[in-house]
N, C-alpha and C positions, 0 to 999 in steps of 0.2 A: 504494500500500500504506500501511494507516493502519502510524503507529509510534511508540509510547508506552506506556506503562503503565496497566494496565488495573485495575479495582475489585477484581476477583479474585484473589487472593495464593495463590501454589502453596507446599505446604508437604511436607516428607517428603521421600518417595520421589520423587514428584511433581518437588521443588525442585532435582534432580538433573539435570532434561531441560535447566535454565537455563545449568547448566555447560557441558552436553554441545554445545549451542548455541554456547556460548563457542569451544569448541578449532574446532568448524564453522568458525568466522567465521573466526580466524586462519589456519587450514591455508587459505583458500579466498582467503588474499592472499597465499599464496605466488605465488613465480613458478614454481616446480616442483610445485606443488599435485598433493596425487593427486584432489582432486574440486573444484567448484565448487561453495558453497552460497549463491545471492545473498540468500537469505533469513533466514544466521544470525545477523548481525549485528542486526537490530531485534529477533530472538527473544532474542538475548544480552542487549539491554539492558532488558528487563525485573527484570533482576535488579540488585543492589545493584552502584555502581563497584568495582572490586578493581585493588588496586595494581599496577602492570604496571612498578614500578621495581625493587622486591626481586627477585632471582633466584631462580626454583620450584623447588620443592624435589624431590628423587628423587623422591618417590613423585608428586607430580604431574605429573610428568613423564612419569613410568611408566601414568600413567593416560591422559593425552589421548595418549601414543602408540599405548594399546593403541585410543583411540576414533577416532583417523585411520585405524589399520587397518584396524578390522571396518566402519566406513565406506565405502573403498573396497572390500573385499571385501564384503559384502552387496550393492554397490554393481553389481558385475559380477556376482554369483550371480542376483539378482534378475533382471538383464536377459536371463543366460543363459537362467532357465528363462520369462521371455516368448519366447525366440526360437526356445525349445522349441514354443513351443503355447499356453503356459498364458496366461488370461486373468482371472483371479481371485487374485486377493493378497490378504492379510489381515494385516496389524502387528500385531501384540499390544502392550498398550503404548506405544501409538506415540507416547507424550510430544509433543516440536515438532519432529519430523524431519519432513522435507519432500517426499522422495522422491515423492509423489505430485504435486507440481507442477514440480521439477527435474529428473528423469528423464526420459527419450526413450522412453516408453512406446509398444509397438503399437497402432493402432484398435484398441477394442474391451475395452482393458483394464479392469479395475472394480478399484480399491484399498480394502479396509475398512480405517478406523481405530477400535481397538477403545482405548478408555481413561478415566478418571474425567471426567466430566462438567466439573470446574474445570480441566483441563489443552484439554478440545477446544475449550473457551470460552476461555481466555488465545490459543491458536493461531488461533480463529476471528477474534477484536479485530485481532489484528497480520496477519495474512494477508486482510485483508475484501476487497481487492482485487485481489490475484493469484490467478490461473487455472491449477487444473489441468492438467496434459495427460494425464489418466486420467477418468475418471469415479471421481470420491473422494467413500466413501459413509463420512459420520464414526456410531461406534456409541457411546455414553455408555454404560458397563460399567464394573463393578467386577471384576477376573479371578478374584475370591477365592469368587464366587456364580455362577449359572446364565447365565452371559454366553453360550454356546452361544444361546440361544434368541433371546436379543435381537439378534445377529447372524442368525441366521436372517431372523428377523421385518423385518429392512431389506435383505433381499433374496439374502442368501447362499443359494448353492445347493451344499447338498451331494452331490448326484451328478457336478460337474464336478471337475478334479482341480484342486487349490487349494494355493497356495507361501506358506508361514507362515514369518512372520520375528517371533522373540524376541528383540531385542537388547538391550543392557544393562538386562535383565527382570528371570530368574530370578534373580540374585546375591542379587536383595533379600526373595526368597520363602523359606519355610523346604520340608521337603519336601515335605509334605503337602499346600502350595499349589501347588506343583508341578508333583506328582505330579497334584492336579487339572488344573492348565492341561494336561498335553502329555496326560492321559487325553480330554478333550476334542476338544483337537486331532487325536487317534487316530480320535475317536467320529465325527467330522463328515469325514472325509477319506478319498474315495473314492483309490481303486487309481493310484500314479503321483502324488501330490500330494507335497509336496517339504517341506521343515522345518530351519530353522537357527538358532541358539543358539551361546552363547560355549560352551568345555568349560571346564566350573570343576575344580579338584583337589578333595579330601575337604574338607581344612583349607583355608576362605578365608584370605588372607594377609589383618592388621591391620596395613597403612603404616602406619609410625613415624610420619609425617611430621606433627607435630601440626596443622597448615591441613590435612589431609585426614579428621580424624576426624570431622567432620560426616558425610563421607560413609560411611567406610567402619563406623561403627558400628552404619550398618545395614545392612551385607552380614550376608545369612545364607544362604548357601551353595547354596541349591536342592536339587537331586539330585546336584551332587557331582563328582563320579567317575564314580557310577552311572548316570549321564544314556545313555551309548552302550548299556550295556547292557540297559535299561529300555526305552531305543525300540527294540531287535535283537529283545525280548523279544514284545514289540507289535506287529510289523507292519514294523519300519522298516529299513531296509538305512542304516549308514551310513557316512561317512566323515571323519577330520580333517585337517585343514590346522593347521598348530604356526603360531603368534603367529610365533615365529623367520623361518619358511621362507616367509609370508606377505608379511613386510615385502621381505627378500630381490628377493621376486619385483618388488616395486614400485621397487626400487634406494633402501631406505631400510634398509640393514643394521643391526640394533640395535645397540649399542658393547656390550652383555653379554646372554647368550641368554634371552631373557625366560621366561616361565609361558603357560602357557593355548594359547587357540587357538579355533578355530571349528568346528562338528559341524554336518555338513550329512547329511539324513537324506530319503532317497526312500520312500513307502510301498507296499508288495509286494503 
């Protein structure tokens, strides 16, 4: 595996996946690890060194533990619905998550990565010589435009039932974009296709913690609140798992009962 820094500089939204690669790497040297990511570490260090002498601050803290969690859980939802059947996956966003070469995929599986052209090209530099264990079809899309088509056009098939994962996606969408992605996702998703997303509140929370306002100044909320009931409204049957009861389950009790949680949604 090449592993270095590449011509292409991730910026934005985009420059977010660097972090999130960050918490990867360290959860994945635990010895009580709830996943293994061999890959987050060279993804990590494309980004700028950060001091790991200061001690992190709450809201950082708050942050890579809500992205441990939805980690492993995405992590088991995903494998669940391949043990269901299902053979077509689809990331939205799929920044430098790896799950298409880390995971114990069935024969037969087809992963799409759907995301900016500068994010598939940084992951393509560092991953040039790790191998999938899916067939991983990368899609250059922008989500804000007709990216339906261009996912087609590489080979998605909309009559089979297809399990869509938004992960730390929409926070940074307003709703109207949205409201287009999971309209989308509604449009291309035959009877039994599956859909998961964090559940945001109304009001995003703005961490205090001034080392997080890079990040957090660009949450803008998504759909909210209204996200369950906008897919209820559509098609979608669904259901939550609390941030709280999630950790819980993984014997990682939080020391104060966190926010949020995860919307897992089946289509009727």
């Amino acid at each position: 595996m090449t592993v270095g820094r590449v011509g292409t500089l991730l910026d934005g939204v985009s420059r977010t996946a660097i972090g999130v690669a960050r918490v990867r790497a360290r959860e994945s040297t635990r010895e009580d690890r709830l996943f293994d990511d061999p890959y987050a570490g060279a993804l990590a260090a494309l980004g700028e060194p950060v001091d790991t002498t200061a001690p992190p601050s709450p809201g950082r803290l708050a942050i890579a533990f809500q992205i441990i969690m939805r980690t492993r859980f995405y992590d088991d939802w995903l494998l669940a619905q391949a043990g269901k059947g299902c053979r077509q996956f689809v990331v939205l966003g799929a920044g430098l998550d790896t799950r298409a070469f880390r995971l114990d995929w069935p024969s037969g599986t087809r992963v799409f990565e759907v995301d900016l052209p500068p994010v598939l090209a940084v992951k393509a530099d560092v991953l040039a010589t790790a191998q999938p264990s899916c067939e991983r079809i990368t899609v250059p899309a922008d989500l804000t435009t007709d990216w339906g088509a261009l996912l087609e056009a590489a080979g998605f098939d909309r009559a089979q039932p297809t399990v869509w994962l938004a992960e730390g996606l929409l926070v940074y969408l307003d709703e109207a974009q949205t409201t287009h992605i999971v309209s989308s996702v509604t449009e291309l998703s035959a009877a039994g296709s599956a859909f998961a997303t964090e559940a945001l509140s109304g009001d995003v929370d703005r961490l205090a913690a001034p080392d997080m306002a890079a990040t957090t100044s660009m949450w803008q909320g998504g759909l909210g609140a209204a996200m369950p009931d906008w897919l209820g409204a559509h098609g979608w049957d669904t259901a939550l798992s609390t941030l709280g009861n999630v950790a819980r389950s993984y014997g990682r009790p939080p020391s104060r009962e966190p926010r949020g949680g995860f919307i897992t949604a089946v289509r009727r």
